[in-house]
N, C-alpha and C positions, 0 to 999 in steps of 0.2 A: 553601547554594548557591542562585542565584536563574535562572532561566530563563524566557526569553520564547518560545512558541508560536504558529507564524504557523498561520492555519486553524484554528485554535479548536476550530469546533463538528463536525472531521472525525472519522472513527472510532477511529483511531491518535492523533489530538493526545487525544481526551478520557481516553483510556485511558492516554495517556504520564501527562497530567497528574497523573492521581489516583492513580498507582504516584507519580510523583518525592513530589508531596504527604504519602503515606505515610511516604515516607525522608527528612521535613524538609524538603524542598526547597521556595521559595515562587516561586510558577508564576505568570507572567501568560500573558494570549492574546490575539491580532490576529481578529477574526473580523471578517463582514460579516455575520451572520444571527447572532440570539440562541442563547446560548451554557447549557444548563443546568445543566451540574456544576459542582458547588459547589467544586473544585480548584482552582479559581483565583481569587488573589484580587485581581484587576484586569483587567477585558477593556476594550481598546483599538477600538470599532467602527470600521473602515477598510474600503472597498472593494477588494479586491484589483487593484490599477492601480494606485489614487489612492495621493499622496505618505504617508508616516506621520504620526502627529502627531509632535511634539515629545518626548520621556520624558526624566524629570527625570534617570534613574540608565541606569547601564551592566547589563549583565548578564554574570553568569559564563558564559552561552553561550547562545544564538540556534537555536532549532531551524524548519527552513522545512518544512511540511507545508500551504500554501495552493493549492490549485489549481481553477479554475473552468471546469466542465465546459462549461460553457457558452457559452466562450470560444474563441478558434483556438488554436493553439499558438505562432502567433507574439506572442499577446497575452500568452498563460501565462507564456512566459520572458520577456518585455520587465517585464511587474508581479512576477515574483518578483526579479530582479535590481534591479529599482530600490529595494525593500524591501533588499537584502542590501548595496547600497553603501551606501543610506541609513544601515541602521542601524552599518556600517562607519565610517562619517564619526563617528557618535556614540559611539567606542569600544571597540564590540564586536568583536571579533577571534577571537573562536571562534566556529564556525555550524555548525551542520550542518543538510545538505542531503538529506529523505528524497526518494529517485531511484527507481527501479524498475527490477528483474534485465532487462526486455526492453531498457532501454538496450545491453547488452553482447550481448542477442541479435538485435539487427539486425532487431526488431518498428518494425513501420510505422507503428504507431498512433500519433494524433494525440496523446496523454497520452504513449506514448515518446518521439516527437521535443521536446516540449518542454522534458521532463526530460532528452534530450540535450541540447541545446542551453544548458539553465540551468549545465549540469556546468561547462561551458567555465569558465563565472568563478569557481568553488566551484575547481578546479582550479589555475585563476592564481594563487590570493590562497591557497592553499593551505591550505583550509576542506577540510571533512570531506564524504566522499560517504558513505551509507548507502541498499542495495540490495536492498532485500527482495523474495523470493518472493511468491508470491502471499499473503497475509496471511489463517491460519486462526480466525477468531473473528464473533462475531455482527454483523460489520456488513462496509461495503465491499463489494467484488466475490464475496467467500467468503459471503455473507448472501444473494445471489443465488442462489448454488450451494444452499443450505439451502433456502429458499425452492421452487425448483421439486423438490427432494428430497422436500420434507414435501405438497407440492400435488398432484405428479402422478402418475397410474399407472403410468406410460411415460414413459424418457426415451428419445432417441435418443441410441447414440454413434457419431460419424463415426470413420470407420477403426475399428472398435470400442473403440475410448477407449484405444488403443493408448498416446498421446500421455504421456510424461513430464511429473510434474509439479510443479517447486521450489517446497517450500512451507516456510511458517516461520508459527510460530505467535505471535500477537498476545503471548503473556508471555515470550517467549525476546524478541523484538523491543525488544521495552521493557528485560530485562535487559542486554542489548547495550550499549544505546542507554547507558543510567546507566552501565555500566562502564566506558563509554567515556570518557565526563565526568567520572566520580568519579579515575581510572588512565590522563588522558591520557598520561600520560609512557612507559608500557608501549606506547603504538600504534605498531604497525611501520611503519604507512604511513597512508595520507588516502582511501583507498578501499576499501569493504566490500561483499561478497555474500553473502548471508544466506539461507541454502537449508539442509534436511536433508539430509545425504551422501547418504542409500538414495532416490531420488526414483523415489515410488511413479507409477502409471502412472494417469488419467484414468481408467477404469473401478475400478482398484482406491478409489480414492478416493468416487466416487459409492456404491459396494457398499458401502463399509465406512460413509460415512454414512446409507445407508439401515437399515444394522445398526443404526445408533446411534441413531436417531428410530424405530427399530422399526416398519418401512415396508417393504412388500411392490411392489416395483419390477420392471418388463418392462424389459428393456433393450431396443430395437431397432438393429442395425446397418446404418450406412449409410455407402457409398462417401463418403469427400470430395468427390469433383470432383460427385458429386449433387448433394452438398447445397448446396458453390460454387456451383452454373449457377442452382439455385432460388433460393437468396441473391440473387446476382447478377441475376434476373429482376425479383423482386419489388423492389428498391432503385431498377432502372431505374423501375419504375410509383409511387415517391415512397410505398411501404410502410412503415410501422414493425411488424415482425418480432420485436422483440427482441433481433436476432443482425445482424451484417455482415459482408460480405467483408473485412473489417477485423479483425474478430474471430476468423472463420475463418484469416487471415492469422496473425493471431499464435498461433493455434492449433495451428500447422504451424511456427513459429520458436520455440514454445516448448520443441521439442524437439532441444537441443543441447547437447554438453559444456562442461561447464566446471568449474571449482574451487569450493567455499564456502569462506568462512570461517569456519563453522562447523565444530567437527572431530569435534563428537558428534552423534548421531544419535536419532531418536524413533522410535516403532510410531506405524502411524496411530490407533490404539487410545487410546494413550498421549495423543496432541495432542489429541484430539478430547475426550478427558475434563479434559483442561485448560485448553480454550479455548474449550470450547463448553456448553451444557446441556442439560440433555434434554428432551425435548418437553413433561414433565408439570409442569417447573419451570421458576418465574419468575424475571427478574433485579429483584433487591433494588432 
């Protein structure tokens, strides 16, 4: 099976790549910035915008994981869609589209309307969505969470970390993803949310990673609407904080019902020992 990866050098494409690589499969990638896994054995340099080059061959399936942060959200979808008809015109007709669970929860965030917006055409042409929770493993926004876990003495939890939290672990994600390629015929349908059924709570989460790095943590509790107005202060005086009312926003819409597609379940115990390592060990 041969597969092309848009976003190359992001957390989830290099980690797709060198699982499908594993299972045979020969991987190229689209990247804008040098790419160092060795999973691939062809990288395409493109700017995310700019038109693609030319590729001599088709691929069994298309996967879109490019997004630049750096970018508005009207740019994000206007350069992901023009990659996804491009490579349409050149015979590709399977694609999947990695989107993110806040699409369906009604988050504000500049990264959610985008990946709304990109859905529309993944939807028309009746390409694949895939929706992942928050993605637990060494990199991405969950390397963040690690990060101030292993740094600091204190964290704050707003509403005391009350908040639900849809999480899926970077090797369940990937498993997914290949089944899905490998068993298109079995798919019920063209859209997927990829969450553990038990969605542990924000506090629980931080606790049990501070277990896990073997880190002695103060938690302190703080009102939302505090921690909003202070946010919201320091943004007006052109601050960088770390945190936005944007982030607090989705903070507050991350907690809402809904279905997974997933129908099993993991301990955070479990996830954490499978997608992550422990303080005293290095990654290969």
């Amino acid at each position: 099976m041969t597969v092309l990866i848009t976003g190359a050098s992001g957390f989830i494409a290099k980690h797709l790549a060198s699982f499908l690589k594993q299972k045979g499969c020969l991987v190229d990638g689209v990247s804008s910035t040098g790419v160092t896994s060795d999973a691939y054995c062809r990288i395409y340099t493109c700017t995310l915008g700019k038109a693609l080059p030319l590729m001599s061959d088709t691929y069994d399936w298309i996967i879109h994981g490019a997004y630049d942060h750096t970018a508005s959200a009207e740019s994000n979808t206007q350069a992901t869609l023009l990659w996804a008809e491009s490579l349409l015109r050149q015979g590709n007709t399977r694609q999947i589209f990695l989107s993110t669970i806040g699409v369906v929860s009604g988050n504000t965030s500049m990264y959610a309307r985008s990946k709304a917006d990109a859905e529309k055409w993944f939807k028309e042409h009746q390409m694949y969505i895939v929706r992942p929770g928050l993605v637990v493993g060494e990199g991405g926004l969950f390397a963040k969470i690690i990060k101030k876990v292993r740094t600091f003495p204190f964290l704050p939890l707003i509403d005391g970390g009350k908040q639900k939290m849809k999480l899926i672990g970077i090797e369940d994600l990937l498993v997914f993803i290949d089944t899905l390629m490998i068993d298109e015929q079995s798919a019920s349908k063209h859209e997927y949310n990829l969450f553990y059924t038990s969605e542990p709570s924000l506090s629980e989460v931080l606790r049990q990673l501070a277990k896990f790095y073997k880190r002695t943590i103060l938690f302190l509790f703080i009102p939302f609407g505090l921690v909003y107005a202070l946010v919201w202060m320091i943004e007006k005086l052109h601050l960088n904080l770390g945190i936005s009312t944007v982030n607090l926003q989705g903070l507050k819409q991350n907690d809402f019902t809904m279905n997974s597609d997933i129908a099993y379940d993991r301990t955070l115990s479990e996830v954490f020992q499978k997608n992550l390592l422990h303080q005293e060990t290095t990654r290969a």
